[in-house]
N, C-alpha and C positions, 0 to 999 in steps of 0.2 A: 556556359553562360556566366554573364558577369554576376560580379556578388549582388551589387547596385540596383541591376536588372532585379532581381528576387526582392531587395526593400521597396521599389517602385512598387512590384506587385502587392505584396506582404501589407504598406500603406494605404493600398487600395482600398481591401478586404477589411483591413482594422476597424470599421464600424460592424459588417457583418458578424467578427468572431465576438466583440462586444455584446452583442444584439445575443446570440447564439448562450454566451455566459449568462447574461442575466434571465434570459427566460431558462436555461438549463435549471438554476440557482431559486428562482422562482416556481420550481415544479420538481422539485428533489423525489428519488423512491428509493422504500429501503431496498436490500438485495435480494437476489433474484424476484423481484417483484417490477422492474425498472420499462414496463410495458407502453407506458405514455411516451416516455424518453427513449425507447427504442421505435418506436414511431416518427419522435421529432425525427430522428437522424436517417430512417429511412426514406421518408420524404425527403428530406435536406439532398439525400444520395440521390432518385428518383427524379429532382428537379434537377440537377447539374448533369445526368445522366452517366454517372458512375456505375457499375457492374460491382453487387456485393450478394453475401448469400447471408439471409438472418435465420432468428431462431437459434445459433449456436448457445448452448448452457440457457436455452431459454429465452433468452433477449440480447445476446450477443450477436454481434455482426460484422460479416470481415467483407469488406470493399478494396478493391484492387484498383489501380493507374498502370496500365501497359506503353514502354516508352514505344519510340521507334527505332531505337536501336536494340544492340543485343547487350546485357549485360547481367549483375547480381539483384538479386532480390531480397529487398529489405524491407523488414514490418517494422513501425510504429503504433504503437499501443497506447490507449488512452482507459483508464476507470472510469464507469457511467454511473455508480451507487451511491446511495448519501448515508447519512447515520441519522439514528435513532434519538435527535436532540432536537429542542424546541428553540428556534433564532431567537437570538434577543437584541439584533438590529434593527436599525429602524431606517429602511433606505427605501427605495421605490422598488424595488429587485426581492425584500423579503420573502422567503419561505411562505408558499399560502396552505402549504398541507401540515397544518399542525401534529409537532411531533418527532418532523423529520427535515434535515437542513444540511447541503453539501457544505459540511465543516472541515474537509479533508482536500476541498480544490478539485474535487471530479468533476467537476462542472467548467474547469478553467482549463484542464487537462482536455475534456471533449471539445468545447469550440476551440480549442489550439487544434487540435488535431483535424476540424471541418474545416478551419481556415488552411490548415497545411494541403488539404484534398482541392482547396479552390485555386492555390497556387501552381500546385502539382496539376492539374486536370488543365490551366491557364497555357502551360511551358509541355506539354505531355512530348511535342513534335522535339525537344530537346531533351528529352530523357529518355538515359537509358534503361535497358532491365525492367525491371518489374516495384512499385509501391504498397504495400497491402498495409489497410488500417483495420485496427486492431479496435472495435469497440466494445471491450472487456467489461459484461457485470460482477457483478458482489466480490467486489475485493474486501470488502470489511467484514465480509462471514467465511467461516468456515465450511465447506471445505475450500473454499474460494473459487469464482471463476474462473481463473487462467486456468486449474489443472481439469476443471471440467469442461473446457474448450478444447486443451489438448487430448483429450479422451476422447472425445468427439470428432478428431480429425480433422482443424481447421485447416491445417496446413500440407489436408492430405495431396491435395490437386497444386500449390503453390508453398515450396520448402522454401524459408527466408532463411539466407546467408548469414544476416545479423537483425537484431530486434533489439528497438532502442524507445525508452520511455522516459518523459517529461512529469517531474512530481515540482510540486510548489512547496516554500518554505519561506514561513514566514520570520525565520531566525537571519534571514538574508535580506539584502536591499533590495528594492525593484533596480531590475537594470543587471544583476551581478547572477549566474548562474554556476553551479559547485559541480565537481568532481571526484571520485572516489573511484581507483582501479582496486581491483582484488576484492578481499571482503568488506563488506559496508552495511549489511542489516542483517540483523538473527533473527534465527529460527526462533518460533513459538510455540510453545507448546500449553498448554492447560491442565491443571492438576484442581484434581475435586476430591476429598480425604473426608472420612466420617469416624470420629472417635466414637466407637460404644463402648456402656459400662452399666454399671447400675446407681441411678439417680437416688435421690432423698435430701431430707435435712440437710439442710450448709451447717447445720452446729452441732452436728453426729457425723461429721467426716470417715472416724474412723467402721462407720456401720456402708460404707457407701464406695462409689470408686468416682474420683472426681474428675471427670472426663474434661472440666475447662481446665484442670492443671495440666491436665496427662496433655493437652491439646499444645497447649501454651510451650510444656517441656517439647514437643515434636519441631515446633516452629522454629525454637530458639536452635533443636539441637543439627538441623538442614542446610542452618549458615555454614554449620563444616565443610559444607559439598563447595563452596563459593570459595572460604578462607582455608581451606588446608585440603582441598582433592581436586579443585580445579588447576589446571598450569596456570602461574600467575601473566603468561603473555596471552592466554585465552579469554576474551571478553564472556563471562558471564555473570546472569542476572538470575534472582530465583526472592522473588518478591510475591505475598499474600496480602492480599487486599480486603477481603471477605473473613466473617469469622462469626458463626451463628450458635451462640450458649444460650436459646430461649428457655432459661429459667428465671430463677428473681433473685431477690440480694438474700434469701434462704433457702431458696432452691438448686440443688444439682442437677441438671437434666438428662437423661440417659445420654444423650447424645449431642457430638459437637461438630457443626460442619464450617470443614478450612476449604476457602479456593484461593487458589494462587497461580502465576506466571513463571516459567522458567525458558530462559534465553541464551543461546551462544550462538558460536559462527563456525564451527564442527562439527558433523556431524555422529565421527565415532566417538566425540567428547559427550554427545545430545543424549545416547545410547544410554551410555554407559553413567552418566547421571541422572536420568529419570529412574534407571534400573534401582541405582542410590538412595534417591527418595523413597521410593515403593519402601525398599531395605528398610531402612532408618526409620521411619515413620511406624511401620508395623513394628518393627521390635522394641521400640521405647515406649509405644502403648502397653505389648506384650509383656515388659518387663514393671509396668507398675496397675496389672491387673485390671488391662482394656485390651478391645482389638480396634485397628485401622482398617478401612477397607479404602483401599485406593485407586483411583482412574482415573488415567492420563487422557488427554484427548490429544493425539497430534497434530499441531496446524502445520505451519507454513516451513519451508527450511528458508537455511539462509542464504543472501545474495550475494554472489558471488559477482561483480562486473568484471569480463572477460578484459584482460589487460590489452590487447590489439584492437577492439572495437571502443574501448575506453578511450582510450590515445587519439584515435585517428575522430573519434566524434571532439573532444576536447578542443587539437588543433582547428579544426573546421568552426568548433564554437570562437573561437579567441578570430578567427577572421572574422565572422560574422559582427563579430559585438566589442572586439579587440579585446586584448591578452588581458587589461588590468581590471575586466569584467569577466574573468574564467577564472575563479578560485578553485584550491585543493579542499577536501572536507575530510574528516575525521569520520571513522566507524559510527554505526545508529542501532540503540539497541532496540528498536522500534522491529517491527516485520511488515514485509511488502510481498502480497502473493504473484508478483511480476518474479518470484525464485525461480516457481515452476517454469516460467517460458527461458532465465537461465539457467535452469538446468540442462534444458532441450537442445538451445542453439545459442552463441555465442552474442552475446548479450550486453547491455548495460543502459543503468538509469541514473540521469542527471537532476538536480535539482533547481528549480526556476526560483528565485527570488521574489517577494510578496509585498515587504514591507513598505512602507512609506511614511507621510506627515502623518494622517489621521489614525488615532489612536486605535481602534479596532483589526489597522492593517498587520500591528504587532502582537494580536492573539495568538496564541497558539492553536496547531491544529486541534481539531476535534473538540473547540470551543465555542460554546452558545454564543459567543462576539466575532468570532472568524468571520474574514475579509481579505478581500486583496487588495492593495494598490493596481488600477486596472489600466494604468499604463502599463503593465510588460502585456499587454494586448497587443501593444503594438509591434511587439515582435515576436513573440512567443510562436507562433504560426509561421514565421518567415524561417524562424531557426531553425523548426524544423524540415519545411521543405529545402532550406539550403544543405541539411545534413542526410536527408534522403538523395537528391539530386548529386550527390558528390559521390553518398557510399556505392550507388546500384553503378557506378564507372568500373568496368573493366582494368 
C-alpha cells in the first residue's frame, strides 16, 4: 500500500485519536487501578469489532488485527497509567480526579495506538501477518506491568516477531521523532538503608553514637562505586534523594533513614554494585560504632533496542515523516518497564516529539505543567500503522 494511502487514512481519524487523548487525560488512574480506562478501550475495541482478551495483570488488554495474507507478527505497546501528581493546567481536558495526572504521555501513547487499530482494522484486506496491541498497565509501579503480563501468558496463543513502542518527549519538537539502537535506558533499582546507634544530647557527642554523621559519612563514601569501581564507559548513576534524622538541633536520633536510586545499563555491572553498597554501607556504620541494615528493591532492567528491529522501524520512520525528522538520541538514565518485553522478543522504543509554542508543551515529564503539542496527533497513529503494516511483510 502506498505510503499516501496510510496519511489519507491516518488524517481521517486525527479528530478520533484527539477525542481518545483528551478524555484519556481527563480520567487519568494510578497503576494497577486503571479500571475505567480499561473499559474506555474495551468498548472503543467492542465498537470497531476488534478480537482482544482483557483482564491481563488486571486491566491490561491485548487485541489482535489478522491480515489476509500470511506473514510475521508484530506487537505495538502502549502504557495506560498516570502518576500520583495534581495538574496544575488549566485547559478544558484537565485532570478531574484530583491527585492523579497523565504527566508521562500514557494517555497520548493509548489513543496513538486506538488510532493505529482504526487504520489497521480500515486496510486489514492488505495486511499481512498478524497486529497485536499491547494495552499495558502500571508502568510507573513496581513490579511493573509488562513483566506481570508476561507471567501471565500474553502472548501464549500469538508470539510477536518484534515489539515496537512509541514514548513522547517533550525535549524534542513536535514533528521530529528519535532513535537509539543498542542500549538506551537503565535498570532501576531502589535502595532503603537505616543507620542505627544510640541517640542523646548533640552536646555530649562523645556519650552517644551519632548516626546522622555515620549516615552522611555512608553517602559521601558510595560515590566510590560511581568514581573509582564503576568502568568509566559504563553509564552509571547512584543518587539519594530522601534522608530522615528526625531529631532536633540537640538531639541525635537512634536512627537515620537514607533512600536512594542506583542505575546502569549492565547487568553483571547492576550485581555486582548493589552487592558494593550493601558492603560499603554496613562496614562504615560498622567501623564508627552503628549498624546499617540494608534493602534493595529490584526494579526494572535496562533497554536494550534490538539493533535489526531499530534499523528497519527507523528507515520506515524517515519514509514516513522524512529523514530530517528521524534523529539519533543519546542513552537515558531514566527506566522504562517495556525492558522486560525486550528482554523476551526482539524489540525497540522510539521517541515522539512534544514540544511546541505554548509554554507548558516544554515541561518536562512527570511535571504538574505537562503537555503536549497535540499536533503529532496527526500522525502519531499513522506512524505507527505504517510501521506495523511494513514489519508483519514477509
Amino acid at each position: 500500500m502506498e505510503i499516501n494511502k496510510i496519511k489519507q487514512i491516518a488524517e481521517k481519524y486525527s479528530n478520533n485519536v484527539l477525542e481518545y487523548r483528551r478524555y484519556l487525560h481527563k480520567h487519568p488512574e494510578l497503576s494497577f487501578n486503571e479500571f475505567k480506562t480499561s473499559e474506555y478501550i474495551v468498548d472503543f475495541l467492542n465498537k470497531n469489532q476488534i478480537k482482544f482478551k482483557k483482564g491481563i495483570a488486571k486491566t491490561g488488554i491485548l487485541a489482535v488485527i489478522e491480515g489476509s495474507k500470511p506473514g510475521k507478527t508484530i506487537a505495538l505497546r502502549a502504557d495506560i497509567d498516570a502518576l500520583p501528581i495534581t495538574e496544575q493546567n488549566n485547559c478544558d481536558y484537565k485532570s478531574e480526579n484530583n491527585g492523579v495526572m497523565h504527566a508521562c504521555g500514557h494517555d497520548v501513547h493509548t489513543a496513538s495506538l486506538m488510532g493505529a487499530i482504526l487504520i489497521l482494522n480500515e486496510i486489514k484486506s492488505e495486511l499481512s501477518g498478524k497486529v497485536l496491541f499491547v494495552f499495558q498497565p502500571a508502568e510507573e509501579k513496581l513490579p511493573g506491568g509488562a513483566k506481570q503480563m508476561l507471567e501471565e501468558g500474553i502472548f501464549n496463543e500469538h508470539k510477536p516477531d518484534f515489539i515496537i513502542a512509541q514514548h513522547v518527549n517533550p525535549s524534542m519538537k513536535a514533528g521530529v521523532i528519535g532513535f537509539k539502537s543498542g542500549m538506551y535506558m537503565a535498570s532501576t533499582d531502589e535502595i532503603y538503608m537505616t543507620v542505627k546507634g544510640k541517640g542523646g544530647h548533640a552536646a555530649m557527642p562523645n556519650q552517644i553514637t551519632d548516626t546522622v554523621l555515620i549516615a552522611s559519612h555512608i553517602i559521601i563514601a558510595l560515590q566510590q562505586i560511581v568514581s573509582r569501581k564503576a568502568f568509566a564507559t559504563m553509564p552509571t548513576v547512584l543518587s539519594f534523594g530522601k534522608v530522615i534524622a528526625n531529631g532536633a538541633t540537640n538531639i541525635i536520633p537512634d536512627e537515620v533513614k537514607i533512600e536512594g536510586t542506583f542505575r546502569t545499563m549492565n547487568e553483571e555491572w547492576r550485581k555486582e554494585a548493589l552487592s558494593q553498597v550493601k558492603f560499603i554501607s554496613q562496614n562504615v556504620a560498622k567501623s564508627m560504632g552503628a549498624e546499617c541494615e540494608v534493602n534493595i528493591v529490584n526494579g526494572y532492567p535496562s533497554l536494550i533496542n534490538n539493533e535489526n528491529v531499530t534499523n528497519k522501524t527507523k528507515t520506515l520512520s524517515e519514509q514516513y515523516l522524512g529523514k530530517q525528522n528521524v534523529i539519533d538520541m543519546d542513552v537515558r538514565m531514566t527506566a522504562e518497564d517495556f525492558s522486560y518485553f525486550a528482554q523476551a522478543y526482539p524489540s525497540t522504543m522510539y521517541r515522539l516529539g512534544t514540544s511546541g509554542k505554548a509554554e507548558n508543551t516544554n515541561s518536562p515529564l512527570h511535571s504538574a505543567h505537562f503537555d503536549i503539542d497535540e499536533s503529532v496527533l496527526k500522525y502519531s497513529h499513522g506512524l505507527m500503522a505504517w510501521i506495523a503494516l511494513n514489519l508483519t511483510k514477509d
